[in-house]
C-alpha positions in Angstrom: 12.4 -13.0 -8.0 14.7 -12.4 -5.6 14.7 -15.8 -3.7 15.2 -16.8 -7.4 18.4 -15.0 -8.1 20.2 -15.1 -4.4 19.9 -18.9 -5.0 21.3 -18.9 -8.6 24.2 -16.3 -7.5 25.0 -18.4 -4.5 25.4 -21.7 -6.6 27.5 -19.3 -9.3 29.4 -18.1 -6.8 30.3 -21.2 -4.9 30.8 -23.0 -8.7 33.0 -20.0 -9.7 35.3 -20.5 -6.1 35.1 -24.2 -6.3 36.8 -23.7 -10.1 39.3 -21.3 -9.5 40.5 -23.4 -6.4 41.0 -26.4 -8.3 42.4 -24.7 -11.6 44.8 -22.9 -8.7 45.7 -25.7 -7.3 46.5 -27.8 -10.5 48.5 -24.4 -11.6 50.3 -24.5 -8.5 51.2 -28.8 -9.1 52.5 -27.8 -12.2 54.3 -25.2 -11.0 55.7 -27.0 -8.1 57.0 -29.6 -11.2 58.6 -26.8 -12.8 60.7 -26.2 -9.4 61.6 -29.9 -8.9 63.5 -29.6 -12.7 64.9 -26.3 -12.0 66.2 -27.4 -9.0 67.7 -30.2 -10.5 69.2 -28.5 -13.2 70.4 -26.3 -10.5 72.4 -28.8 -8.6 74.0 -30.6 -12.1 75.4 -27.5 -12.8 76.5 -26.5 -9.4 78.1 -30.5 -9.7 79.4 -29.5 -12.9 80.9 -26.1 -12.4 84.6 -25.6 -12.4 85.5 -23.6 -9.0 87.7 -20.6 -9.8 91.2 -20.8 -8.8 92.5 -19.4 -5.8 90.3 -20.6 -3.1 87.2 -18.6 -4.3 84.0 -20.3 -3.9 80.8 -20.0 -6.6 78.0 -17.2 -6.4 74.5 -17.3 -7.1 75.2 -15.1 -10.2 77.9 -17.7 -11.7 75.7 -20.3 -11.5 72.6 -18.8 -13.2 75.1 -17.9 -15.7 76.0 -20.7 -16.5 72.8 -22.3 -18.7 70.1 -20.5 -19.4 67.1 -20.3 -16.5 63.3 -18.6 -17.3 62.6 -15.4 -16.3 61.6 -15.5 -12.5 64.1 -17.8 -11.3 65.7 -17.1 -8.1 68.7 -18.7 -6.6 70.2 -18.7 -3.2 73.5 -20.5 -2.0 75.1 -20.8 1.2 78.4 -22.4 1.0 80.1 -24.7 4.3 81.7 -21.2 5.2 78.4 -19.5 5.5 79.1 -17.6 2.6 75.4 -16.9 1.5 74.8 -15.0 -2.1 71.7 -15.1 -4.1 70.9 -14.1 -7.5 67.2 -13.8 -9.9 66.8 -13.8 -13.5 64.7 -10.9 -14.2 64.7 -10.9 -18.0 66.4 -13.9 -20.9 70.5 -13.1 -20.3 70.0 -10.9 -17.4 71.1 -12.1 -13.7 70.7 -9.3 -11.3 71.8 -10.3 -7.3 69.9 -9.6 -4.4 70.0 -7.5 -2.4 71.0 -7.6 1.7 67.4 -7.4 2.9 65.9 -9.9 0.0 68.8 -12.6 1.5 67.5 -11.9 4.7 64.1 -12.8 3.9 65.2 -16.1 2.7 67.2 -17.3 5.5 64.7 -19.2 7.1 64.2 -21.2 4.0 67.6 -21.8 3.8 68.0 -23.3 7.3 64.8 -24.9 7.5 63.9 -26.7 4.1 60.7 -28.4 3.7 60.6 -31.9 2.2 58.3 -30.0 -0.4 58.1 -26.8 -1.8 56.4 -24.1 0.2 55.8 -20.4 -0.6 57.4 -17.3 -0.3 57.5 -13.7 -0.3 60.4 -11.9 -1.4 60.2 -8.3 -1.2 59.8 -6.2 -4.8 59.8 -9.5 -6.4 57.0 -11.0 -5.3 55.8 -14.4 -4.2 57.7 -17.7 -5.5 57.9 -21.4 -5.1 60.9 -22.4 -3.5 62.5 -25.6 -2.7 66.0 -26.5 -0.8 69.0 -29.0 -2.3 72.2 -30.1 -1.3 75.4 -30.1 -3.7 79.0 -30.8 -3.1 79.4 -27.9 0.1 76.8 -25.6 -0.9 73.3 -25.8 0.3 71.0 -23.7 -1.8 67.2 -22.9 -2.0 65.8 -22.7 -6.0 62.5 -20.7 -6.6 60.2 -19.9 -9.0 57.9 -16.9 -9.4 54.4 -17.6 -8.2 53.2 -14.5 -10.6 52.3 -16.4 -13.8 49.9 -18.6 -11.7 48.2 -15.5 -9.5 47.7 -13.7 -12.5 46.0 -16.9 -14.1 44.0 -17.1 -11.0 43.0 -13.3 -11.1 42.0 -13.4 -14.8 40.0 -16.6 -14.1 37.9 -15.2 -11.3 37.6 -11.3 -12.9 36.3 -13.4 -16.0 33.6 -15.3 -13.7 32.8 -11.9 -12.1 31.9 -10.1 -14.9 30.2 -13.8 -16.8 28.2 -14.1 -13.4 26.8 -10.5 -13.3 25.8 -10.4 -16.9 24.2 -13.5 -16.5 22.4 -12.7 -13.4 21.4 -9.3 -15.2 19.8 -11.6 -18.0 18.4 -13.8 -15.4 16.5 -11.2 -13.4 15.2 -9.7 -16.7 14.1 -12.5 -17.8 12.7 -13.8 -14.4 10.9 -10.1 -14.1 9.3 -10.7 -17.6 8.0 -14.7 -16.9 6.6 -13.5 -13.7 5.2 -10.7 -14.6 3.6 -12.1 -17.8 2.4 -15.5 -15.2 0.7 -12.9 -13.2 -1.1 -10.5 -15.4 -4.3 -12.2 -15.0 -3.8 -12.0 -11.3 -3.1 -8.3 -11.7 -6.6 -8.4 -13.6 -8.3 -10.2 -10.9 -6.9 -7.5 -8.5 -8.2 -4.9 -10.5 -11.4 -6.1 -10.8 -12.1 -6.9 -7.2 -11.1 -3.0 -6.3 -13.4 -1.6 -9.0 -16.0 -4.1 -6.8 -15.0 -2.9 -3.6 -15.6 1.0 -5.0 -19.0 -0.1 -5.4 -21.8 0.6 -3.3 -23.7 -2.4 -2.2 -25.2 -1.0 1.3 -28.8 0.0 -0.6 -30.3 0.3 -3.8 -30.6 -1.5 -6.9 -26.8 -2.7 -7.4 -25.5 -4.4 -10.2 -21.7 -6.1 -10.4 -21.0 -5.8 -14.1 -17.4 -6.0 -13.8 -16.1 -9.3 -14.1 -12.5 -11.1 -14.5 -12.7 -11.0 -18.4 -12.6 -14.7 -19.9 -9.2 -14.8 -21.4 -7.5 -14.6 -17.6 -10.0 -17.6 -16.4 -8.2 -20.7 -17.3 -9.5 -23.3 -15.1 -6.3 -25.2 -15.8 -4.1 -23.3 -14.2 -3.9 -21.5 -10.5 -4.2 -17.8 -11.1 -6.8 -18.5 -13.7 -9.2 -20.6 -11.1 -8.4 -17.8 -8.8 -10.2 -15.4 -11.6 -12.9 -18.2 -12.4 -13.5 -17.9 -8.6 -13.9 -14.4 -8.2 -16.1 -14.1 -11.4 -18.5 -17.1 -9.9 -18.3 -15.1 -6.6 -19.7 -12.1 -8.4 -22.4 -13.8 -9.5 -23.3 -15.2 -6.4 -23.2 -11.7 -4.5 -25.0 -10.4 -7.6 -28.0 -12.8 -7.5 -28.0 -12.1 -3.9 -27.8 -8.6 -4.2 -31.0 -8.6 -6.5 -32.8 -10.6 -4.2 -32.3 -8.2 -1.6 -33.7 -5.8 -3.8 -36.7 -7.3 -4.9 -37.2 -8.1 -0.8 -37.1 -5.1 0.3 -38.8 -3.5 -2.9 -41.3 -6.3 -2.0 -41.4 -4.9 1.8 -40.9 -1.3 0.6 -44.2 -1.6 -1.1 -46.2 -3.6 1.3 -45.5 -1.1 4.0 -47.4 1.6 1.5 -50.2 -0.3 1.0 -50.6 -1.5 4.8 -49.9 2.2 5.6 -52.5 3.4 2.9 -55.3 1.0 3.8 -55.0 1.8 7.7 -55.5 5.7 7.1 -59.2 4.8 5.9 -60.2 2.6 9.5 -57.9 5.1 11.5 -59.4 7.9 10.1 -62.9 6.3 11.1 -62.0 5.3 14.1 -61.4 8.8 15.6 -63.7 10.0 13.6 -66.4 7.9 15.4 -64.8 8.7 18.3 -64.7 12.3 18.1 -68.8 12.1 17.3 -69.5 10.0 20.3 -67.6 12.7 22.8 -70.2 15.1 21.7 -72.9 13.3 23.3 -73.7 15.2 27.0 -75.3 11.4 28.1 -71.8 9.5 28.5 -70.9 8.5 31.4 -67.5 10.0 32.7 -65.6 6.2 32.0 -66.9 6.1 28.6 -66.0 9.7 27.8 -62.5 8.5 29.4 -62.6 5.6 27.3 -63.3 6.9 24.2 -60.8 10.3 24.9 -58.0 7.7 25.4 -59.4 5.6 21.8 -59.0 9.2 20.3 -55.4 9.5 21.9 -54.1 6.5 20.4 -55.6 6.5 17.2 -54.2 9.8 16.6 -51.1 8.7 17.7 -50.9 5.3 15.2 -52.2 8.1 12.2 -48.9 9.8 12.8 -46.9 6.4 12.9 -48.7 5.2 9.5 -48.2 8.8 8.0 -44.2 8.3 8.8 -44.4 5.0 7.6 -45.8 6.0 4.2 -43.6 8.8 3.7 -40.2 6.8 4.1 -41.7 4.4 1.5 -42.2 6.9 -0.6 -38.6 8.6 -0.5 -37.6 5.4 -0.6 -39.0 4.9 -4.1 -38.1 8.4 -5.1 -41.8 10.3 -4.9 -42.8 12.8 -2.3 -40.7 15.8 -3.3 -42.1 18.9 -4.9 -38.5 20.8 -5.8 -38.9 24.6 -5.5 -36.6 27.5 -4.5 -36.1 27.0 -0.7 -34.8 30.0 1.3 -33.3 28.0 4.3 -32.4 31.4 6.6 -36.3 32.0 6.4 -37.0 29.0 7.3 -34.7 28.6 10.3 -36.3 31.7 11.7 -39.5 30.7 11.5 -38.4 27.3 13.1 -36.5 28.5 15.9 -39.5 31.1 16.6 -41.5 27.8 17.0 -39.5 26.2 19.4 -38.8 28.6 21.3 -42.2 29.0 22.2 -42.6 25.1 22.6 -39.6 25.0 24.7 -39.1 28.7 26.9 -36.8 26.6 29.0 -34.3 26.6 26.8 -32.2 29.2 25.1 -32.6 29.6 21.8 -29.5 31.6 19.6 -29.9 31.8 15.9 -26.8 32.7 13.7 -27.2 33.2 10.0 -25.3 34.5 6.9 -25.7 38.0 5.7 -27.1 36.6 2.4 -29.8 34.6 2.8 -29.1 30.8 2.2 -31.3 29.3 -0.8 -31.4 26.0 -1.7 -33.7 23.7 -4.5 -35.9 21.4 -2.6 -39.4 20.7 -1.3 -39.9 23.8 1.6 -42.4 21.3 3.1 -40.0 18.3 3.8 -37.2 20.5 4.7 -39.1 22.2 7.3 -39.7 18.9 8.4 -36.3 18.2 8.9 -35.2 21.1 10.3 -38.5 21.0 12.9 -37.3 17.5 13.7 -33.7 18.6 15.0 -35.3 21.1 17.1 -37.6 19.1 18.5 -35.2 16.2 19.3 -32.8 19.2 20.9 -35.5 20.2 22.8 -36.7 16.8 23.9 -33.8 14.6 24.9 -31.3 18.2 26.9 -32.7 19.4 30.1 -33.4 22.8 30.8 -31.5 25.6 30.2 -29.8 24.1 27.5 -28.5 26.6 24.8 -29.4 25.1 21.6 -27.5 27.0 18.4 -28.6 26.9 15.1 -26.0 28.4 12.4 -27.2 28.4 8.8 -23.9 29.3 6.0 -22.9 28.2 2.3 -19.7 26.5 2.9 -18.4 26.6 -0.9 -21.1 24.9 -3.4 -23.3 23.6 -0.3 -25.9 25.0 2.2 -24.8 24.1 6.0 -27.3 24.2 8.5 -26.1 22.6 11.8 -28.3 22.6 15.1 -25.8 22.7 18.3 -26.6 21.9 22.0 -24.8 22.0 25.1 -26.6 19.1 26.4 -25.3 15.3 27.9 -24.7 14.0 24.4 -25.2 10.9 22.9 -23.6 7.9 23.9 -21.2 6.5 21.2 -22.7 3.1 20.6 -26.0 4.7 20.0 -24.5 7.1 17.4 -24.3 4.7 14.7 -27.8 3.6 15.0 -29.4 7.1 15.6 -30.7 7.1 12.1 -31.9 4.0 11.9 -36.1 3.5 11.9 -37.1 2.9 15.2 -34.1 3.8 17.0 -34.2 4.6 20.9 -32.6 7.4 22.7 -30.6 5.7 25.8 -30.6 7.3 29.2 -28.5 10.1 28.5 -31.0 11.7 26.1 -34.1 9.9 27.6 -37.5 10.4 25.7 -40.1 12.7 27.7 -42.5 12.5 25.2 -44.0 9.9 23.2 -42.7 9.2 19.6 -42.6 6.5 17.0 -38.6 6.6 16.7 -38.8 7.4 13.0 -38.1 11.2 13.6 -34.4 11.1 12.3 -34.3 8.5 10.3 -37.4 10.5 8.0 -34.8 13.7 8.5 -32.2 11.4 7.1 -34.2 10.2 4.4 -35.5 13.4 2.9 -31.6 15.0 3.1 -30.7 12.3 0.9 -33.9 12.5 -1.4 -32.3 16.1 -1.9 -29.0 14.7 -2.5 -27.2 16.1 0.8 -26.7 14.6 4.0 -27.5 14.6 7.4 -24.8 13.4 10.3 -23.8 13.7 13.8 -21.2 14.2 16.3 -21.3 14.5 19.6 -19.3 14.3 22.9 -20.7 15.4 26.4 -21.8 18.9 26.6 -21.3 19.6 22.5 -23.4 17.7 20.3 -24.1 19.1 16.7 -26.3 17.6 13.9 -25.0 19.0 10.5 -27.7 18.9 7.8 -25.7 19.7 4.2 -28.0 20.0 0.7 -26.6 21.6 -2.5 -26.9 25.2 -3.1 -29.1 26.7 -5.7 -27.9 30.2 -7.0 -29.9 32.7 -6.4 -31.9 33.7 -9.6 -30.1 36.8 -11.6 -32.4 39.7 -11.7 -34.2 40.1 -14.6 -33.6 43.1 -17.1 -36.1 46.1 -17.5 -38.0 45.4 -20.9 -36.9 48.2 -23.3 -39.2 50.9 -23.6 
């Protein structure tokens, strides 16, 4: 719009200067024809006049008097004795002379006359025409006033001014409604591909219902291809987003079954191998053996467990919702580790009130055991390790703090993902299928809270939030 309008205000503009010159300059020819007769009838009545007796010689005044001139005219004489008098007409009948200073500022005129007439500015008269002759022994310089012609000039270009800025007022309105009637379906498209991108298509089942609506789709014109575009590209990332789905409710459920079938031959495994260690007869490599067969199948029973039980949060099962007193909890948890870790120092800081929340007590125990363990793990000895359990407005904060190395930034993104390794500066002392966190992740969100992370050497904190459930209003003493 406004490329638009500078371009149409610069061709006004140079149109509306282009005019007025021209119409100024064919004013001024015209003008400059009105001087060559005034001067002409000038110098027949100068050839005419009757000089009066004695000597005297003619003034500028006598002369005007003598037949009538147009308002404006202005006459100046200088007789072969130097004698110089001037005279104007200022209205029909009325010859005034000029005055010493106005004379003054037409001598050079007077000695210097051009072969054609050139301006001039006499002072409280104005600007004028002027043009020299010769008659009998008077030279004289004959003007007209260049007023009528400015004042033409003026209204001319004030008229253009005030045409050109209504016009360009109408032009940008009307401009501002084209484009912004051309581009409503582009504003439509725009819309539609933030309500997209508000979305989210990370996980789940997703579906893109919002489309470009068919009106704003023309295929024969730009803006509607660009909407025909984005509402074929919906499709596509629709379609695709379902077949993600059904993959990974595809993988989803064949990790359930494979977990499910392999607790029967696990649990047979170590159960066979638990009956074999009682026999007294094995030889000390077999008892080895089958100790180490024992080791290992205990070990992939807890892997398979893990497994199962992020398929199942995954499909929403596994959660037995009760009244959940987290500040219990977190005793009872820190009490644990501490005696699993006495190298460490253990602080526990908690509300006055104690902290209840709706959820499954045996998943977020789970959770809670899981920071613990991973503070106790992956920080060295004497590490303080800090666990702080508040409500912070409608939500239930529990955050587990530790002065230990941290965790190194790159990893911090992936920490939560299944099967994520600790680098070197929280290095694994024990073993572990690497699905600790992201099963703390997963129940927190089963409960509809979250679980996060920040660290930097020497403070790290994981902060576990879950909504918090109002504690149950006492009930009143039946009446007696």
């Amino acid at each position: 719009m406004v490329t638009i309008i500078g371009i149409v205000t610069f061709i006004i503009v140079a149109v509306a200067f282009a005019t007025s010159a021209i119409l100024g300059q064919i004013l001024q020819t015209n003008l400059d024809a009105k001087l060559r007769t005034t001067a002409s009838e000038t110098g027949q009545s100068l050839l005419q006049a009757q000089f009066p007796q004695g000597g005297e010689e003619l003034t500028a005044v006598e002369v005007l008097d003598r037949g009538w001139q147009e308002p404006g005219t202005v006459l100046v004489m200088q007789s072969s004795t130097l004698t110089t008098t001037g005279a104007y007409v200022a209205e029909p009948g009325d010859v005034r002379e000029l005055s010493e200073d106005q004379l003054n500022e037409v001598v050079d005129a007077l000695t210097a006359p051009g072969p054609s007439p050139v301006s001039l500015s006499i002072s409280e008269l104005g600007s004028y025409r002027v043009t020299g002759l010769q008659a009998r022994d008077y030279f004289a310089v004959v003007g007209v006033s260049l007023s009528e012609v400015q004042s033409t000039v003026a209204q001319i270009i004030t008229t253009v001014a005030l045409v050109t800025a209504g016009g360009l007022l109408l032009l940008a309105a009307a401009i501002a409604f084209v484009v912004r009637s051309g581009l409503q379906p582009l504003r439509s498209v725009a819309d539609t591909a933030e309500r997209v991108a508000t979305m989210p298509l990370d996980q789940g089942e997703v579906t893109i219902t919002e489309r470009v609506p068919d009106a704003e789709t023309d295929d024969r014109t730009e803006i509607g291809r660009v909407g025909l575009a984005l509402n074929t590209l919906l499709d596509h990332v629709g379609a695709s987003l379902d077949a993600r789905q059904r993959n990974e409710e595809r993988m989803r459920r064949f990790v359930a079954d494979a977990s499910h079938e392999l607790r029967t031959p696990l649990a047979s495994i170590r159960g066979y191998s638990e009956l074999s260690l009682r026999d007294r007869t094995l030889s000390e490599t077999t008892e080895s053996s089958l100790e180490r067969i024992q080791a290992q199948s205990l070990r992939m029973t807890s892997l398979v467990e893990d497994l199962l039980l992020l398929a199942r949060l995954d499909e929403g099962q596994e959660l037995v919702y009760g009244s959940v007193d987290l500040s219990k909890l977190s005793i009872e948890a820190v009490g644990d580790a501490q005696a699993a870790g006495p190298d460490h120092t253990w602080v526990l800081e908690l509300d006055d009130e104690p902290v209840v929340v709706a959820g499954d007590a045996g998943r977020v125990t789970q959770v809670l055991s899981n920071l613990l363990a991973n503070a106790r793990v992956h920080t060295p000895e004497d590490t303080t390790v800090t666990v702080t359990v508040a409500h912070e407005g409608d939500e239930a904060v529990l955050r587990v703090h530790d002065d230990g190395p941290g965790i190194e930034p790159e990893l911090a993104d992936e920490l939560f993902e299944r099967f994520s390794r600790a680098d070197r500066s929280r290095a694994r002392k024990t073993g572990g299928t690497g699905l600790g966190l992201s099963i703390a992740r997963a129940i927190s969100e089963a409960h509809g809270g979250t679980l996060s992370v920040e660290s930097e050497p020497g403070d790290t904190t994981f902060e576990l939030r879950l909504p918090a459930a109002k504690p149950a209003e006492p009930a009143e003493p039946a009446a007696s």
